[in-house]
MIDOSE-1310 file (N, C-alpha, C; in nm, 2 decimals, decimal comma, always signed):
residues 207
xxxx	+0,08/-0,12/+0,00/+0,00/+0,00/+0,00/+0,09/+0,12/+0,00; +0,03/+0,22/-0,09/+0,16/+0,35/-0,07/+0,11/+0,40/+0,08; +0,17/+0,48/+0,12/+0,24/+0,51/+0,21/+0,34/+0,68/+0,23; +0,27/+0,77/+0,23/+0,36/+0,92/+0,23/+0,33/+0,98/+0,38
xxxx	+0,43/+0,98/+0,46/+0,42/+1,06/+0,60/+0,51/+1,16/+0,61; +0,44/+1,27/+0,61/+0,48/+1,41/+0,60/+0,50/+1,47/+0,73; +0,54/+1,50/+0,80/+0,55/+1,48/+0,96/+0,62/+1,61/+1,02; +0,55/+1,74/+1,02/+0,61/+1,87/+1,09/+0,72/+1,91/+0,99
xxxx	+0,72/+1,95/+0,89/+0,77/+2,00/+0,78/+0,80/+2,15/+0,77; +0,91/+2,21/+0,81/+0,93/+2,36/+0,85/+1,02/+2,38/+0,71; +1,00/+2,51/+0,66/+1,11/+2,55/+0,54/+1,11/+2,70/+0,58; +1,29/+2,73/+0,62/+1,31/+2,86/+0,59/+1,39/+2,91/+0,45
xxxx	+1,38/+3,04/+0,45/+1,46/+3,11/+0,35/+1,47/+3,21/+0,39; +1,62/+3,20/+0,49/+1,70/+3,33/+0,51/+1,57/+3,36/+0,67; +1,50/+3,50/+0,67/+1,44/+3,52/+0,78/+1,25/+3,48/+0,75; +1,24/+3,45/+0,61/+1,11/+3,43/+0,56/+1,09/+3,26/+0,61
xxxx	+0,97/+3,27/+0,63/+0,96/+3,10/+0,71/+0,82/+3,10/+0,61; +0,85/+3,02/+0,50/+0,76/+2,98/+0,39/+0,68/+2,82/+0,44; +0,69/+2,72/+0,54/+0,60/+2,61/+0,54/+0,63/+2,64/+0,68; +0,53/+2,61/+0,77/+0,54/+2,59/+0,94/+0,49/+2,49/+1,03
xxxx	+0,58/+2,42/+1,02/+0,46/+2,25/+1,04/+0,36/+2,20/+1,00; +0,41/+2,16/+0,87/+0,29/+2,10/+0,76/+0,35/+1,98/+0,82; +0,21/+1,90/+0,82/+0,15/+1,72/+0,86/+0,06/+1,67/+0,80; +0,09/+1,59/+0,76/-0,03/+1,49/+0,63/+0,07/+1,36/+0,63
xxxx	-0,09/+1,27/+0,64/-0,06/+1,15/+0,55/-0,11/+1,15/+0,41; -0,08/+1,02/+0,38/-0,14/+0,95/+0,20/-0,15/+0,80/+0,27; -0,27/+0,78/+0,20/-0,27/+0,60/+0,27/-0,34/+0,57/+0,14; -0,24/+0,50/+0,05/-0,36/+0,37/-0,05/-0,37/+0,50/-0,16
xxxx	-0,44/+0,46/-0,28/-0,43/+0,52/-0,40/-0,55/+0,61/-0,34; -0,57/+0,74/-0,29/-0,58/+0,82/-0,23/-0,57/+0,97/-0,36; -0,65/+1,03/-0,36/-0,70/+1,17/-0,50/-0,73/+1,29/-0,36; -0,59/+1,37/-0,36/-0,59/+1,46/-0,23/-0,61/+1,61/-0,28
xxxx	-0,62/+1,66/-0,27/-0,67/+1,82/-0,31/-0,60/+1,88/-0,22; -0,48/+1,99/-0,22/-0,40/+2,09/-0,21/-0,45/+2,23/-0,27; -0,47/+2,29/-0,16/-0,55/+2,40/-0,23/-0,48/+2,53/-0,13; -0,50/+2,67/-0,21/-0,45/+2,76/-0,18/-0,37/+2,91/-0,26
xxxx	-0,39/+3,02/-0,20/-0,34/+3,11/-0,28/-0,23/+3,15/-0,31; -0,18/+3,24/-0,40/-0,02/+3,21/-0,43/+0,04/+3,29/-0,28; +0,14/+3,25/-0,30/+0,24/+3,24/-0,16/+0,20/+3,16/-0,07; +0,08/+3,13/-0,10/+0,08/+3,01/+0,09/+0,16/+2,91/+0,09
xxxx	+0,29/+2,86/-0,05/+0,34/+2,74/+0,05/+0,35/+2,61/-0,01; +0,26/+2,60/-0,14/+0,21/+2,49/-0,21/+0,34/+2,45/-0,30; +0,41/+2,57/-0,37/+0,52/+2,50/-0,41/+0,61/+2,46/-0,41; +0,66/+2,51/-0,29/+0,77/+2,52/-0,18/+0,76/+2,35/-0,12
xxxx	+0,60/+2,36/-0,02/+0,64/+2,18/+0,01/+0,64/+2,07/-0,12; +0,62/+2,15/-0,25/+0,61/+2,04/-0,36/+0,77/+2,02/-0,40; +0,83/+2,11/-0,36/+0,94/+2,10/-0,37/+1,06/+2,03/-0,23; +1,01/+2,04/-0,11/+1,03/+1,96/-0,06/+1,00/+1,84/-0,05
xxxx	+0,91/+1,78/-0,10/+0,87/+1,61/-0,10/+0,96/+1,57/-0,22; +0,96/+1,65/-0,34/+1,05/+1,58/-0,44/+1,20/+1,59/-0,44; +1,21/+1,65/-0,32/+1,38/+1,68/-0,30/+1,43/+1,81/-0,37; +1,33/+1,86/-0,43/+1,45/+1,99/-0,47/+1,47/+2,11/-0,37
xxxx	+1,41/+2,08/-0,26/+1,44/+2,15/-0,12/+1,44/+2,04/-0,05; +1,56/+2,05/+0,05/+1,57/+2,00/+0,19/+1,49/+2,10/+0,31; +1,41/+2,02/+0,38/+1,30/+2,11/+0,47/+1,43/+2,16/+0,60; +1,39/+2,30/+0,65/+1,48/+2,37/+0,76/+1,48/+2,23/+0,89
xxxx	+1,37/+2,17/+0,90/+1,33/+2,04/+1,04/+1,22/+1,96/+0,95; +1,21/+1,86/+0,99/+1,07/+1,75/+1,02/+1,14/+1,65/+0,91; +1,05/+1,60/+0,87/+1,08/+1,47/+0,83/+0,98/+1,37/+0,70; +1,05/+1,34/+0,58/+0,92/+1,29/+0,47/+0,95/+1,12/+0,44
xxxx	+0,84/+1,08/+0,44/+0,87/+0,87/+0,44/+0,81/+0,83/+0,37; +0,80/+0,78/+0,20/+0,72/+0,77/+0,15/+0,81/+0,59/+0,14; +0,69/+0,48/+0,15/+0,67/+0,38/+0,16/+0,76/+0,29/+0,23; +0,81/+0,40/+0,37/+0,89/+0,35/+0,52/+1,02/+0,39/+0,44
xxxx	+1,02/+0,46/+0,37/+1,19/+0,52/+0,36/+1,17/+0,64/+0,36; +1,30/+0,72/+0,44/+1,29/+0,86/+0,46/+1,38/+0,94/+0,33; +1,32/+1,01/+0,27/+1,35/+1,07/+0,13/+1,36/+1,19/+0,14; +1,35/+1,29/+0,29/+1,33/+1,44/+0,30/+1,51/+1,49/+0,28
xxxx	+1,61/+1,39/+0,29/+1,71/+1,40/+0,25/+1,77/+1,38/+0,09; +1,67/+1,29/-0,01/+1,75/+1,25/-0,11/+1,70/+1,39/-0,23; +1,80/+1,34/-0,32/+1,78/+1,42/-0,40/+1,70/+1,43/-0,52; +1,63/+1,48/-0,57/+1,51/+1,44/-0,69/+1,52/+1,33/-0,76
xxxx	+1,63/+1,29/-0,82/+1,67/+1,11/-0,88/+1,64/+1,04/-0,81; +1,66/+1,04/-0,67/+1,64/+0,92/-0,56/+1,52/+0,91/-0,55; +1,47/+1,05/-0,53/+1,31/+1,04/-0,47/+1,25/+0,99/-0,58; +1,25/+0,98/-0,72/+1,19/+0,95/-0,81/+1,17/+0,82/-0,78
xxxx	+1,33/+0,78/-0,84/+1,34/+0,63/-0,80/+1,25/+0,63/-0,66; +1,24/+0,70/-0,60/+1,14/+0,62/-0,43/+1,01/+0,57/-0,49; +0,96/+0,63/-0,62/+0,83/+0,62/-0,63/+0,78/+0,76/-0,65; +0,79/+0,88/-0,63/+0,75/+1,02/-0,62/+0,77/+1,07/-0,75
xxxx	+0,67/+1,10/-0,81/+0,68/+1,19/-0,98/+0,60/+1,32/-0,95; +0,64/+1,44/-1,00/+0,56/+1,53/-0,98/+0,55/+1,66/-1,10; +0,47/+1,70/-1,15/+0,47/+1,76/-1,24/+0,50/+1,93/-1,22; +0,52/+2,03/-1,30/+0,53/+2,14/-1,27/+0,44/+2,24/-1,31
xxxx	+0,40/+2,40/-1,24/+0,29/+2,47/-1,31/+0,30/+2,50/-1,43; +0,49/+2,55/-1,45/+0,47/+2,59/-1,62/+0,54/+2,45/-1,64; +0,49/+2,39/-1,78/+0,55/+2,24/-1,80/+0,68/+2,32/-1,90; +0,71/+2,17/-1,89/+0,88/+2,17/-1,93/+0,95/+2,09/-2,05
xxxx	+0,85/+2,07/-2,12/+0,87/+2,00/-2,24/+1,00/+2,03/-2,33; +1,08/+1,95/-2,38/+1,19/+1,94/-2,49/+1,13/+2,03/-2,60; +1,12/+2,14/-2,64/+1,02/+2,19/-2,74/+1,07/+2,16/-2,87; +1,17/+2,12/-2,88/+1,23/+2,10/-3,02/+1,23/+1,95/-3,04
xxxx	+1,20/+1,86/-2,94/+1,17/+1,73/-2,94/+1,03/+1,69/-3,02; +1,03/+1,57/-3,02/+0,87/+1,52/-3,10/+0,79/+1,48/-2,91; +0,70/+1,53/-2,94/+0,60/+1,43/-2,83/+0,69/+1,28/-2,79; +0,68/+1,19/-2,88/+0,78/+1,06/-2,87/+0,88/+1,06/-2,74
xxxx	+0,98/+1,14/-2,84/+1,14/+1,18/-2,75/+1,08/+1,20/-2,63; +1,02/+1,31/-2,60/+0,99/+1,37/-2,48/+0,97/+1,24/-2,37; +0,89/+1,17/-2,43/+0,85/+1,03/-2,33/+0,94/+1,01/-2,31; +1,08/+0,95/-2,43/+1,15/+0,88/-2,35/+1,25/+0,93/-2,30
xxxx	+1,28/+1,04/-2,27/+1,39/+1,11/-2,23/+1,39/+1,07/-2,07; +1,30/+1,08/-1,93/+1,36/+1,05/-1,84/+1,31/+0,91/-1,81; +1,22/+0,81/-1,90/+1,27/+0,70/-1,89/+1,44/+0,65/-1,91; +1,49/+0,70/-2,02/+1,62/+0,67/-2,00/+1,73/+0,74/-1,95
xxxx	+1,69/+0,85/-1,90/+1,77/+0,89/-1,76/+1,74/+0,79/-1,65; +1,63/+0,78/-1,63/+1,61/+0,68/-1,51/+1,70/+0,52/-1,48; +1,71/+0,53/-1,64/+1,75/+0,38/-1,68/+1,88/+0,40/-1,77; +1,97/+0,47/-1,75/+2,08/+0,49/-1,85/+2,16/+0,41/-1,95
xxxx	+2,10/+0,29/-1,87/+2,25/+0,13/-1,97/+2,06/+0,12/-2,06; +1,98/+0,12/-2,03/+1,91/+0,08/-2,14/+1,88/+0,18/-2,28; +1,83/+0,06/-2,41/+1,84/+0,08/-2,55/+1,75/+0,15/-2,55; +1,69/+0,28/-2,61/+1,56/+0,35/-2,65/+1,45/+0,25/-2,71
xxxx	+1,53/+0,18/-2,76/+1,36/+0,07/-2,84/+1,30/-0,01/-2,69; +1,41/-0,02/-2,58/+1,31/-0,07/-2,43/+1,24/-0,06/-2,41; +1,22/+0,09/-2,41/+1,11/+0,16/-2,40/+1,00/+0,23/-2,47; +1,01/+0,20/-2,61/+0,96/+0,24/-2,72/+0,80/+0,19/-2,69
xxxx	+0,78/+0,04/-2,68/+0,66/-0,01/-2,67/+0,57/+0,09/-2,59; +0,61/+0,10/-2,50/+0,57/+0,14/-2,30/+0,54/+0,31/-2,36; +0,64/+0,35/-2,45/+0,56/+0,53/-2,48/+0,45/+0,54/-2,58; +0,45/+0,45/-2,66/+0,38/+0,44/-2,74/+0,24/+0,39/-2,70
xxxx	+0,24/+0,33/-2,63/+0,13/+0,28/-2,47/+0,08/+0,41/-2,41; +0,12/+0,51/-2,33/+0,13/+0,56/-2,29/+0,04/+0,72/-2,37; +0,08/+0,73/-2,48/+0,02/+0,78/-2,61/-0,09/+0,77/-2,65; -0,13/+0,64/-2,66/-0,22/+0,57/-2,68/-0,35/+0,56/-2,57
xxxx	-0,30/+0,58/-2,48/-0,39/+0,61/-2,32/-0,44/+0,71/-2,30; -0,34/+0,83/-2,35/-0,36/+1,01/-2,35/-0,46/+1,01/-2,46; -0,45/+0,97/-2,58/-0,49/+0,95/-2,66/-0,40/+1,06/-2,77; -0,28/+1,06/-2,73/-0,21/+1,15/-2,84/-0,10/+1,07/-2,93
xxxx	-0,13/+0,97/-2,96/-0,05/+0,90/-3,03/-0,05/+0,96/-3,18; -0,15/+0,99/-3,22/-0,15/+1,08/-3,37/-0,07/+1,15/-3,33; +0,05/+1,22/-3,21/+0,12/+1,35/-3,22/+0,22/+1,31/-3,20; +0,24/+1,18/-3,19/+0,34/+1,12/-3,20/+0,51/+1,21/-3,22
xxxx	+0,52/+1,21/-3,34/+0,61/+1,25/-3,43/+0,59/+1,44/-3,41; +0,49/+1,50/-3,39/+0,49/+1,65/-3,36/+0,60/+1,72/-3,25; +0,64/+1,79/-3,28/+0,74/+1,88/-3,19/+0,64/+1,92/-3,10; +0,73/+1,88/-2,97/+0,60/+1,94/-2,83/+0,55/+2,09/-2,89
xxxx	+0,70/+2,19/-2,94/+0,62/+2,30/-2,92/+0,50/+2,35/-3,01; +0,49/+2,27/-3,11/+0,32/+2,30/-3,17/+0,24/+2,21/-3,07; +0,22/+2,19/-2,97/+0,11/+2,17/-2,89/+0,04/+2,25/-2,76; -0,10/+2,27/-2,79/-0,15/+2,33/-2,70/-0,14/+2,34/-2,55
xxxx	-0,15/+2,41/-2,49/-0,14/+2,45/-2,30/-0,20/+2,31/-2,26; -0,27/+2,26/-2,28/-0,33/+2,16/-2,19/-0,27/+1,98/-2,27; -0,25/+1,99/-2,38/-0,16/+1,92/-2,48/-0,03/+1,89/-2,35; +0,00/+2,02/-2,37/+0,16/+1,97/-2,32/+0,12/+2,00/-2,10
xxxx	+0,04/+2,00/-2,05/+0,00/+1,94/-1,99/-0,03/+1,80/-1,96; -0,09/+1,76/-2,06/-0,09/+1,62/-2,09/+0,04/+1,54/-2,07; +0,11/+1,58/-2,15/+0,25/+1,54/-2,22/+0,32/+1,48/-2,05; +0,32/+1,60/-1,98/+0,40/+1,62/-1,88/+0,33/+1,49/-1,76
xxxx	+0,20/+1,49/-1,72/+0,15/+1,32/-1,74/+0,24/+1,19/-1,79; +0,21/+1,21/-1,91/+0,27/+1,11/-1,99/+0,41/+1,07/-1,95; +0,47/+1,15/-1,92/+0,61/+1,18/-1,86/+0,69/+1,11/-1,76; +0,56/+1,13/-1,69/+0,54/+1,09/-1,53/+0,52/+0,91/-1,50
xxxx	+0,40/+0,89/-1,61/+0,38/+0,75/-1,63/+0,46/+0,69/-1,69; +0,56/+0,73/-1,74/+0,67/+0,64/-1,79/+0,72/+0,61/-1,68; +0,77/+0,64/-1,58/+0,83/+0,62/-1,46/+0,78/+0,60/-1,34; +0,67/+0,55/-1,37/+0,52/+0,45/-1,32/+0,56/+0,42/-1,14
xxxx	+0,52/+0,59/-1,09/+0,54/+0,58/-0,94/+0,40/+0,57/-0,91; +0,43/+0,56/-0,79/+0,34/+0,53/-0,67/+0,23/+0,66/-0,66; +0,32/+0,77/-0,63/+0,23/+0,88/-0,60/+0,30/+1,00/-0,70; +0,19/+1,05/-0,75/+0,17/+1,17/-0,86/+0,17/+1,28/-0,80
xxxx	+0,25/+1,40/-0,79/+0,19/+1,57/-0,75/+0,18/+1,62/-0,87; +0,03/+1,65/-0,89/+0,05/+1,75/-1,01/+0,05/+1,87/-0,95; +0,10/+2,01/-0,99/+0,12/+2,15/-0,99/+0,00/+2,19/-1,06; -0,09/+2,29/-1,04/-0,19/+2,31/-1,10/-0,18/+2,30/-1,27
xxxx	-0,27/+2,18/-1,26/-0,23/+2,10/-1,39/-0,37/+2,16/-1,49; -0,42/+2,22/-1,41/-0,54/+2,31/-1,51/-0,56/+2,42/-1,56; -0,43/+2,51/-1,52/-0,37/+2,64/-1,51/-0,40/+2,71/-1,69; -0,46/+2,78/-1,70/-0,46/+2,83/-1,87/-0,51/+2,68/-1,95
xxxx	-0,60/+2,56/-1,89/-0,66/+2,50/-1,96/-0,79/+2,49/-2,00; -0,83/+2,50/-2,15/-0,98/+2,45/-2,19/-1,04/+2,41/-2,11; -1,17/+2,45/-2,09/-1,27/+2,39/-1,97/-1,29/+2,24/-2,04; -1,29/+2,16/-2,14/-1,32/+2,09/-2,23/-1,22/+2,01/-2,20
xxxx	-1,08/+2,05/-2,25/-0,98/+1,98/-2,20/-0,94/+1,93/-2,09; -0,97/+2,02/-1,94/-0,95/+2,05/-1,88/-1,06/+1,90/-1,77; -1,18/+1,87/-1,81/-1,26/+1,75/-1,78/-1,22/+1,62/-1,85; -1,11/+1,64/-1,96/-1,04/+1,53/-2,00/-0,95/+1,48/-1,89
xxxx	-0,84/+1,58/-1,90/-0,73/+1,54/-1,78/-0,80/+1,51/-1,65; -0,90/+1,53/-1,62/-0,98/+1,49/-1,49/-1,05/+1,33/-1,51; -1,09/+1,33/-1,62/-1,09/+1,15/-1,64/-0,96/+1,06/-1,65; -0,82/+1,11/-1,73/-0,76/+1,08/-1,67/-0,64/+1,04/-1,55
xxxx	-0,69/+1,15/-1,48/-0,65/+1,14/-1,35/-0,68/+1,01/-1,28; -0,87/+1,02/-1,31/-0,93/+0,92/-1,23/-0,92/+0,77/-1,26; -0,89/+0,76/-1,37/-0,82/+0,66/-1,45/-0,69/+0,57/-1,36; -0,59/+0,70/-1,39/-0,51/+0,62/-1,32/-0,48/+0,61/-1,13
xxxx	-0,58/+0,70/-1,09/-0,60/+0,68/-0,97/-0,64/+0,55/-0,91; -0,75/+0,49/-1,04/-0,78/+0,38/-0,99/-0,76/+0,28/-1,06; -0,63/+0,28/-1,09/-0,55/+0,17/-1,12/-0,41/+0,12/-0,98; -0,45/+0,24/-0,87/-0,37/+0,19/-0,77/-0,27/+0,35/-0,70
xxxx	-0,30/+0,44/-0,80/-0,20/+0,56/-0,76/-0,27/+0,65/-0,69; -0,16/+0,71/-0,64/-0,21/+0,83/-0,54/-0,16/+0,96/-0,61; -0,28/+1,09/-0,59/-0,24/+1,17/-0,65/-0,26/+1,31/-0,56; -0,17/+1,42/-0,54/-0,19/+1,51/-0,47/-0,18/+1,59/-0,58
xxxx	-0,32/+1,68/-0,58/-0,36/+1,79/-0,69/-0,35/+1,92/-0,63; -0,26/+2,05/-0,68/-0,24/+2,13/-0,65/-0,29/+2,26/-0,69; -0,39/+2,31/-0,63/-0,50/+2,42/-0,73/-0,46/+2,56/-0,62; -0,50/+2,66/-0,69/-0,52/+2,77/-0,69/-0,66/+2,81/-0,57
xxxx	-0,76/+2,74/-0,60/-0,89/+2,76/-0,54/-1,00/+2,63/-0,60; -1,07/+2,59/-0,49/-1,18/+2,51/-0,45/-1,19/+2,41/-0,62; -1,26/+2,45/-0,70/-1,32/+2,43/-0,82/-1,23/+2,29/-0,88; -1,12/+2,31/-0,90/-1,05/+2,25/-0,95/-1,00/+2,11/-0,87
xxxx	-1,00/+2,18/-0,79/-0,97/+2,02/-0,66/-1,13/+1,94/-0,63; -1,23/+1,99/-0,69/-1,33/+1,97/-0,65/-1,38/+1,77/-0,64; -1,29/+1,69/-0,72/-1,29/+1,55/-0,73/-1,20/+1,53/-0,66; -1,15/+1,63/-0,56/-1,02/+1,51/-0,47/-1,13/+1,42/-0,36
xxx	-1,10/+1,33/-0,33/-1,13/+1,26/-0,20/-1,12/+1,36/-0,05; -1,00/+1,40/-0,07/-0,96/+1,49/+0,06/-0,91/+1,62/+0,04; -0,91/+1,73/+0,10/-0,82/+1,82/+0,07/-0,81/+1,90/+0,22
């Protein structure tokens, strides 16, 4: 069962004290809603759970290993994938590449055709496999939202943070990625959704 204990989590910067004893669990494929206004905090601890901050005190354990020390490759490898508000796509890449790029970072001695099947899978799930071959940067805000997903599921962790993953998206599009979320929610993963305000988190289980 996953497993994330977040346990009195303090972050300074300099004299500014940006988190102040944040506590939360995650128990089981669990759809969590993070909600809040800009500066309150949200991506500051998203950056501490994935390691690209170490917290000033407390302590993060995702599935009985403590990770509030490693660094974003480790934590991945722990199982932790997390997306960002503005995505980060290879723009000069095809959709394709983009897949497999931190699969095989993650996996460095392996061949690109390893993983060829598994992106193309993956495409096919999104339903962007027609864009296969497209350069990210002709795709739409919520496209390369998608993408950044797609990204994630290549390296098929446990628990998902998306970054307000609805930010400048189609209301239209925007009830797609919400079926896919639920999708792979309930295939076993846990997802902490990070919004802006109420609306958007409004299918979490908890918030």
């Amino acid at each position: 069962m996953i497993e994330l204990d977040v346990n009195n989590i303090k972050k300074n910067f300099g004299g500014l004290q940006a988190l102040n004893g944040v506590t939360f669990k995650v128990r089981g494929p669990e759809l969590i809603g993070l909600i809040g206004p800009n500066g309150a905090g949200k991506t500051t601890l998203t950056n501490v759970l994935d390691g690209v901050y170490q917290p000033s005190s407390g302590t993060v354990y995702l599935n009985g290993q403590r990770i509030d020390s490693l660094p974003p490759y480790h934590v991945a490898k722990a199982g932790l994938g997390r997306t960002f508000q503005v995505t980060r796509a290879f723009r000069r890449m095809t959709v394709l590449e983009n897949l497999m790029v931190p699969a095989l970072a993650m996996h460095p001695t392996a061949r690109q055709r390893d993983f060829l099947d598994k992106a193309m899978d993956v495409l096919e799930f999104l339903t962007m496999d027609h864009l296969a071959n497209e350069y990210a940067r002709a795709l739409s805000g919520g496209q390369q939202k998608l993408l950044e997903m797609g990204r994630l599921l290549m390296l098929d962790p446990d628990l998902i943070i998306l970054d307000e993953p609805f930010a400048g998206v189609h209301p239209r599009l925007m009830e797609i990625i919400y079926e896919y979320i639920n999708t792979v929610n309930a295939q076993g993963k846990a997802f902490i959704l990070i919004s802006l305000g109420w609306t958007p988190a409004k299918g979490s289980s908890r918030i």
